[in-house]
C-alpha positions in Angstrom: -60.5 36.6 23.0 -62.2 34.4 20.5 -61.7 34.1 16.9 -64.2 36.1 16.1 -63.6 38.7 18.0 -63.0 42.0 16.4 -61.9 43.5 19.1 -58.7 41.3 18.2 -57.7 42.8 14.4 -55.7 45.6 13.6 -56.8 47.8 10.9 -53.9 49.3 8.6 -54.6 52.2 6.7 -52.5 54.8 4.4 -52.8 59.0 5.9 -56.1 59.3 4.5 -57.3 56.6 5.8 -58.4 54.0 2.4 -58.1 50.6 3.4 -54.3 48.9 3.0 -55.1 45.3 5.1 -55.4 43.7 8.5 -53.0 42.6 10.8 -53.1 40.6 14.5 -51.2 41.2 17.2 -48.7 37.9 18.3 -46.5 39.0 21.0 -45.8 40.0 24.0 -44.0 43.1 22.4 -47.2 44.1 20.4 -45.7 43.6 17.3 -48.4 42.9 14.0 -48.4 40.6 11.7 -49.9 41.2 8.4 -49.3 40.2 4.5 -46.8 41.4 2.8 -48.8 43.3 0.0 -50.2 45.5 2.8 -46.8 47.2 3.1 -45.3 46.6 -0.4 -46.1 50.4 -1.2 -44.3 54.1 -0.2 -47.0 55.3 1.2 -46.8 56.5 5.2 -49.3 53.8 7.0 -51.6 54.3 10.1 -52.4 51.1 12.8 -56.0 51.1 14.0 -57.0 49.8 17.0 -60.5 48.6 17.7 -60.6 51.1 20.4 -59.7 54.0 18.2 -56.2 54.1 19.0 -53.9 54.9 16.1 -49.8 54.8 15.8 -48.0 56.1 12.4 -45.6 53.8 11.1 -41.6 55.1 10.2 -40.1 52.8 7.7 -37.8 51.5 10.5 -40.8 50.1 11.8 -41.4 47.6 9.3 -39.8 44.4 9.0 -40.6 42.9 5.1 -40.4 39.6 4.3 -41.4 39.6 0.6 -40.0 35.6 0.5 -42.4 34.3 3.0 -45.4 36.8 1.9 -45.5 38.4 5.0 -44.6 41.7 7.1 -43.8 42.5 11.0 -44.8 45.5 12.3 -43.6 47.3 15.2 -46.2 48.9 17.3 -43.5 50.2 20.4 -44.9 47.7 23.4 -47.6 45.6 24.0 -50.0 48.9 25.5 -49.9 51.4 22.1 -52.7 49.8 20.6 -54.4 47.6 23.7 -55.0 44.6 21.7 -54.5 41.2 23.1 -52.4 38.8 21.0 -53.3 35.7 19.3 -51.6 32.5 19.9 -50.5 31.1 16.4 -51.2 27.4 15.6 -48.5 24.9 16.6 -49.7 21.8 14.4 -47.1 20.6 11.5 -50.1 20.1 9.0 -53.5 21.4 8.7 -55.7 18.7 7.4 -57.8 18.9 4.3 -62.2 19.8 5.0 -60.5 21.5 8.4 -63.0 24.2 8.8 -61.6 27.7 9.9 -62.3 31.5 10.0 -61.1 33.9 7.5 -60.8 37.9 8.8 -62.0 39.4 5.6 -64.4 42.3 5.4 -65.8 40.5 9.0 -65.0 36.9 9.9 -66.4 34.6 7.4 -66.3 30.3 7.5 -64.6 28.9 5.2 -63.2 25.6 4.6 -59.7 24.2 4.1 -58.9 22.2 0.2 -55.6 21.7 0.9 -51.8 23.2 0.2 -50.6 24.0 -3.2 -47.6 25.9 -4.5 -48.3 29.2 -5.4 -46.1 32.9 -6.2 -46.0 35.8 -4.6 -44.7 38.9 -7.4 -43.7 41.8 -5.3 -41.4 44.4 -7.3 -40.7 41.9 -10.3 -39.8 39.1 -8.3 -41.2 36.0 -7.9 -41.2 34.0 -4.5 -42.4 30.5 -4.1 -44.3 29.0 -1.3 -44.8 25.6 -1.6 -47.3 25.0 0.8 -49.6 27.8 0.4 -53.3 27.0 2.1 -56.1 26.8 -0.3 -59.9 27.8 1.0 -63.2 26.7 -0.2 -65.0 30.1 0.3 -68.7 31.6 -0.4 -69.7 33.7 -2.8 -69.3 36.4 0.0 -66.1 35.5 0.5 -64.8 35.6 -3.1 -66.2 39.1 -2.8 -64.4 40.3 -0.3 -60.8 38.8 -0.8 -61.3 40.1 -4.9 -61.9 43.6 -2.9 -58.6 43.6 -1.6 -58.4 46.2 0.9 -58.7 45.4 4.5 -59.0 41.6 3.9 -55.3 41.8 2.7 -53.2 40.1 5.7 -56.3 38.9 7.3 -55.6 36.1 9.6 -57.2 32.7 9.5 -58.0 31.0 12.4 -59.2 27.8 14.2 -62.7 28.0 15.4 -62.2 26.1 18.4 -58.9 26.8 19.7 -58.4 30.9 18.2 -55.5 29.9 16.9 -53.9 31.7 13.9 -53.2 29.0 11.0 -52.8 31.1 8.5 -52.2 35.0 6.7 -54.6 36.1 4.0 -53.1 37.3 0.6 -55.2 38.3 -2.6 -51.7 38.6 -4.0 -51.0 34.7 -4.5 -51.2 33.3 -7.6 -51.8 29.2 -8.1 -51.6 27.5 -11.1 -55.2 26.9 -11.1 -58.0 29.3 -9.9 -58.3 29.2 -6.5 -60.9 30.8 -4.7 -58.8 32.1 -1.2 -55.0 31.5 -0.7 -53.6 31.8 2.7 -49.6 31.8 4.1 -49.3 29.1 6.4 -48.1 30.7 9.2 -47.0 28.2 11.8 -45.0 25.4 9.8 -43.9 28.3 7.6 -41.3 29.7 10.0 -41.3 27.9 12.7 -37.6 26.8 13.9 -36.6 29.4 11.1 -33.7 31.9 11.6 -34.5 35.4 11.6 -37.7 37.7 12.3 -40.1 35.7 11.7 -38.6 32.1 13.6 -38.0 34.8 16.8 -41.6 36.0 16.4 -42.8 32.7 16.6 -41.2 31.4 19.2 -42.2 34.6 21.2 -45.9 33.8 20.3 -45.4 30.2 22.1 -43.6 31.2 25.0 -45.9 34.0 25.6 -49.3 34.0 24.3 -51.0 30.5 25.5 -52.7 28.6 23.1 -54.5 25.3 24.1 -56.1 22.3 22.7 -54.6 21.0 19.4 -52.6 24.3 19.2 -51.2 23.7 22.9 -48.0 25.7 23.3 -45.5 26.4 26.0 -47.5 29.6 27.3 -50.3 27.5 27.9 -49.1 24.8 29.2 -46.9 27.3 31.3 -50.7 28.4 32.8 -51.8 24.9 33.4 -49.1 24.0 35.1 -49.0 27.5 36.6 -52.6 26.6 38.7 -51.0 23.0 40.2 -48.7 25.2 42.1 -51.8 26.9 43.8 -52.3 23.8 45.3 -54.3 23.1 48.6 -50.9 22.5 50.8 -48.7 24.9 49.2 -47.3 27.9 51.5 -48.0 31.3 51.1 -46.6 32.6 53.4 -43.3 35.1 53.6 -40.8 34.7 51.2 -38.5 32.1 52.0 -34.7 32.8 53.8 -32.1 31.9 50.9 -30.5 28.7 51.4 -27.8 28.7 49.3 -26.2 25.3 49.8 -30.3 24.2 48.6 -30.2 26.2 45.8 -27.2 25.1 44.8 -28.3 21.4 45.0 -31.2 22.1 42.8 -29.2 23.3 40.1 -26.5 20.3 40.2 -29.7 18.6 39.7 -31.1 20.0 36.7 -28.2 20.1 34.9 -27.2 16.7 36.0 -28.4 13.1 34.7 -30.4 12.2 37.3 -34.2 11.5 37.2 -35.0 12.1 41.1 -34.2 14.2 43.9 -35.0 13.9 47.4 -35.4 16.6 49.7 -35.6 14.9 52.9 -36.7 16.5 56.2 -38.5 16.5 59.4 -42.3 18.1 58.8 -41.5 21.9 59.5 -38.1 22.3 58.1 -39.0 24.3 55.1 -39.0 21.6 52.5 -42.3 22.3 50.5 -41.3 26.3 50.8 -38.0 25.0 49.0 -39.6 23.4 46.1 -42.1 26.5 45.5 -39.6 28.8 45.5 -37.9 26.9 43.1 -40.8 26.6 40.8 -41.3 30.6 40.8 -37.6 30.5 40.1 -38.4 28.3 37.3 -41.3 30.0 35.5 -39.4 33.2 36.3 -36.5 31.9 34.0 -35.6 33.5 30.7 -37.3 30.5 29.2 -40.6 29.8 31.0 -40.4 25.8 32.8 -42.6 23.7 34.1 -43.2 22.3 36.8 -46.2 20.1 37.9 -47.0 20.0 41.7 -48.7 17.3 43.5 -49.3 16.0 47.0 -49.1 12.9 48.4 -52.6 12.8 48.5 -53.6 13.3 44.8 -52.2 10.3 44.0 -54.9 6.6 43.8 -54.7 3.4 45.0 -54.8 2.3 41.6 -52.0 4.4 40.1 -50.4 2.4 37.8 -47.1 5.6 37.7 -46.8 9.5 38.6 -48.7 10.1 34.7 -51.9 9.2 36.3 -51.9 11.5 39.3 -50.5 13.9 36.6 -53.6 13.2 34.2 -56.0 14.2 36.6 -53.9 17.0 37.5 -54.1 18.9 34.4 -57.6 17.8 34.0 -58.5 20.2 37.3 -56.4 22.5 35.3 -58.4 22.7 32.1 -61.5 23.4 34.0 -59.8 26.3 36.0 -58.2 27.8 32.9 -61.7 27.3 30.6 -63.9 28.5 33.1 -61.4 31.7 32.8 -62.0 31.9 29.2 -59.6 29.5 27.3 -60.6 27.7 24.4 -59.8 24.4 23.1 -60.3 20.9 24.1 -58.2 20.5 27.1 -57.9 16.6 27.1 -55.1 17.6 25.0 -53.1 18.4 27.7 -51.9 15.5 28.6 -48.6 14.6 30.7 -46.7 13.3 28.1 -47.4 16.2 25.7 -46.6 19.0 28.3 -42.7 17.2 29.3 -42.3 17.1 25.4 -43.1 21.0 25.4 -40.9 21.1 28.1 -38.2 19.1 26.6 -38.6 20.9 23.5 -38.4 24.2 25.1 -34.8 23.4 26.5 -35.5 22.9 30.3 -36.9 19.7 31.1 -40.7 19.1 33.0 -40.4 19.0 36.9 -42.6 17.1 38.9 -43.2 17.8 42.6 -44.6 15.5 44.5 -44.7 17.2 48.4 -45.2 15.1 51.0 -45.8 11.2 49.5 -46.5 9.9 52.4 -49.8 11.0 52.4 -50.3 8.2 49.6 -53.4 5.9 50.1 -52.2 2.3 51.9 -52.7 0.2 49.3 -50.4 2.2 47.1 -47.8 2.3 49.4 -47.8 -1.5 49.8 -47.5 -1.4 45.9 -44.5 1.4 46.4 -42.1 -0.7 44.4 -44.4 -1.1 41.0 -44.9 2.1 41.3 -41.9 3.3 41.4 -40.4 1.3 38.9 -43.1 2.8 35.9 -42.7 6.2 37.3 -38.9 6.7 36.8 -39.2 4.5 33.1 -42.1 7.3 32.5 -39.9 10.4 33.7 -36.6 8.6 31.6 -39.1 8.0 28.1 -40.3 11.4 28.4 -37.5 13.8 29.5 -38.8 14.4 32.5 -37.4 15.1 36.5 -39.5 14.8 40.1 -38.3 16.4 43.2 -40.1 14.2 46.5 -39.8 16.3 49.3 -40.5 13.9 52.5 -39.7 12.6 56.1 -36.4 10.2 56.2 -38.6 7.5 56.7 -40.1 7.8 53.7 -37.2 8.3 51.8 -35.4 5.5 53.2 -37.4 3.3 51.8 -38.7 4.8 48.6 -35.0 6.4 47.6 -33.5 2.5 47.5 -36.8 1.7 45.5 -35.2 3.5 42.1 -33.0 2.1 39.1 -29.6 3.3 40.6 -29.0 5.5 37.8 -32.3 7.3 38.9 -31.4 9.6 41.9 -29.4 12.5 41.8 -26.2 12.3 43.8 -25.6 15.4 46.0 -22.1 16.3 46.8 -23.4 15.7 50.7 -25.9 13.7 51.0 -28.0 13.0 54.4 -26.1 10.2 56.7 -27.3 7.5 57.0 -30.5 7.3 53.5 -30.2 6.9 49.9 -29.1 9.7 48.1 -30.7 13.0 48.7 -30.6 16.5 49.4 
């Protein structure tokens, strides 16, 4: 859903139905975000949906946070009011002349001055947010933000990623006129304690945003169409193998960079490693995990990062032709392991079956090797090679020392490896 979609706005509205603000959806739970002022009243309040779906608020069901200018609403699941959720911006700063949309009365441009400190006075009480967003607006803009109303809470977003910068309030005060005043919404709370930090992390692991305003979920659903791979099974699930799956876990939360899984074509290797991606992006915190084969890697690959380039490039054009905006060159492998890293569980890469690698690369093994693990060890990331005991004989004694990851039993007779 685009920016300027109203299909994506929540109207808020006392019993008798006048006007109160406008809220987004921005998580998986269905819960609303709107401006503080739109709730700062007794009075009973009424969510409409687009689709003409309504839910009554209780006072339980609002969370106010008259400090940051801002209010969570709790809808009671992601269905009651069918709207899909926007991702929220990830960017520390939002550069002055950045042009964005404003929800206001219908989606307006407007342009981006810069950040000034302003008040919010709810209930005699002043808050102070010191990096309120100023906008440059039209005369219809003025219009509708001096309304009040349904532009209250408004959200304001990024033309070409969708992404929410921002919370509309007519309620801020500057020391100077100002013509629109926002609450920044990422870099406000983001890494915070309480409602508002857990909403937005929420909003990143769940609701993918790509582009400048790339965030875990979307990277999450780049990553996600790698493992769809020409090569990968899809066949029956796999039989447990515990002593495996035990290994895999010594190895991500041990210190080394590589792991082998070394086996005779047939032997289940490359079911192995897909199960443990599901596993992965099944996890309580979504990882990634990039999957290659032997084959999408070049002659002239200088490391893994340019297999892994090109990659997420076929990615982008899967996940844009779906419908995702943004500039998808943004995606690139060294961003996505510091999501990953970020996130708590570090980027996996998969390359299945390397033997499959073009001659002259494999007569250039050792270079190859060398930038690859230094890439994986700058950027906090692991790989997992699953291939014959040939292979492995000779690429496995190719790595720093440190690099591999030492299994309790290795195989006899090879480097370390599973």
């Amino acid at each position: 859903m685009g920016s300027g979609d109203r299909s994506t706005l929540v109207r808020i509205c006392d019993e008798a139905g006048r006007p109160r603000g406008t809220g987004f959806v921005a998580d998986d739970r269905g819960t609303v975000v709107t401006g503080h002022q739109a709730v700062a009243s007794a009075v009973p309040l009424v969510l409409h949906a687009p689709d003409g779906r309504t839910r009554a608020l209780d006072p339980d069901d609002i969370t106010e946070l008259p400090a940051q200018g801002l209010a969570l609403l709790r809808t009671g699941g992601p269905g009651t009011l069918g709207v899909e959720p926007l991702p929220v911006a990830v960017r520390d700063r939002i550069e002055t002349g950045t042009y964005v949309r404003i929800a206001a009365h219908g989606w307006r441009e407007a342009r981006v001055l810069g950040t000034t400190p302003a008040t919010y006075t709810e209930g005699g009480r002043d808050h102070r947010l010191d990096d309120a967003l100023e906008l440059a607006l039209g005369t219809d803009g003025r219009d509708a933000l001096r309304s009040g109303g349904a532009a209250v809470g408004g959200p304001v977003t990024d033309p070409g990623t969708g992404a929410v910068l921002g919370v509309l309030s007519t309620a801020l005060t500057a020391g100077h006129e100002a013509a629109g005043l926002a609450v920044p919404l990422g870099s406000h709370g983001r890494g915070a304690e309480g409602p508002l930090g857990a909403l937005l992390r929420r909003n990143a692991g769940a609701v993918p945003g790509y582009g400048r305003d790339l965030n875990l979920a979307g990277a999450l659903q780049l990553t996600a169409t790698t493992l769809g791979h020409p090569g990968r099974p899809d066949g029956p699930e796999a039989v447990e193998r515990p002593d495996i799956a035990a290994e895999f876990t010594a190895f991500e939360a041990g210190t080394g960079l590589v792991l082998g899984l070394v086996g005779a074509p047939g032997t289940g290797r490359t079911t192995e490693l897909a199960a443990l991606a599901a596993r992965r992006a099944a996890g309580a915190v979504p990882a990634l995990t990039l999957w290659l084969r032997g084959a999408d890697l070049l002659a002239e690959d200088a490391s893994v990062a340019d297999a892994l380039t090109r990659a997420l490039a076929r990615s982008g054009r899967i996940v844009t032709a779906a419908g995702a905006r943004g500039d998808m060159a943004a995606a690139t492998p060294e961003r996505v392991a510091r999501l990953a890293a970020a996130s708590g569980v570090a980027l996996l890469v998969v390359v299945d079956g390397p033997e499959e690698m073009p001659p002259l690369l494999a007569h250039r093994l050792a270079e190859w090797t060398a930038k690859t693990a230094g890439w994986l060890r700058e950027h906090g990331a692991r790989m997992a090679v699953a291939c014959r005991p040939e292979h492995w004989e000779r690429a496995g004694a190719l790595y720093p020392r440190d690099a591999p990851h030492r299994p309790e039993r290795p195989a006899p007779g090879l480097p370390p490896a599973v």
